[in-house]
N, C-alpha and C positions, 0 to 999 in steps of 0.2 A: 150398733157400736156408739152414736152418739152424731151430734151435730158439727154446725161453726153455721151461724148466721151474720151476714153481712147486713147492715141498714145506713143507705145516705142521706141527707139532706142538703139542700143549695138554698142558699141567695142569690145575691147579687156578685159580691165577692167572696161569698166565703159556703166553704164545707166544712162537713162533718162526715164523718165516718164510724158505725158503734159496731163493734162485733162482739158476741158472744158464742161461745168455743166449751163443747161440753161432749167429752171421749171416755169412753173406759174400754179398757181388749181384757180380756180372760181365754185365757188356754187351758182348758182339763177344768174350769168350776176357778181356774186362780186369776185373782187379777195382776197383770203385768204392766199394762199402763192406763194410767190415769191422766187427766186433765182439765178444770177447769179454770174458764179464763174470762176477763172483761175488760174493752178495749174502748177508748176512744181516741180519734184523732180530728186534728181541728187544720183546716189552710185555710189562708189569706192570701188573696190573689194569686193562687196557684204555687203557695210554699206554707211548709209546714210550720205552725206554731204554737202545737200544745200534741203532746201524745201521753195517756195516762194508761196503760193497763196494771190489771192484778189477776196473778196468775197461780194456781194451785196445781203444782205438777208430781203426782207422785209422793204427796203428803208434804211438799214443801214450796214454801210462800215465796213467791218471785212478784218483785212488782219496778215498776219504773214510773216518773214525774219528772216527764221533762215539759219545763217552757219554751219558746226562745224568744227572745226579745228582736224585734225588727229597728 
């Protein structure tokens, strides 16, 4: 059916987080769900500060670009 891999990295104060996310389901030869995806997230001192994915679900583009400022 497909995956979802998580990968972290540390510092000192800070992480990372990267996932990639790759599904497809078929019933009878059809495909019914789809999805590919890539993720990252970023914390400082244990709060979050940067999350970016992009997402293909189903033939349609979903994405997000958040910062946030401390």
């Amino acid at each position: 059916i497909g995956h979802s891999n998580y990968y972290f990295t540390h510092s000192e104060n800070e992480m990372s987080v990267t996932n990639d996310t790759q599904f497809e389901v078929e019933l009878f030869g059809v495909k019914i769900f789809s999805i590919n995806s890539k993720s990252i997230e970023k914390y400082e001192n244990d709060k979050l500060v940067f999350f970016k994915s992009n997402t293909l679900q189903n033939d349609k583009k979903k994405y997000v670009n958040l910062n946030i400022l401390i």
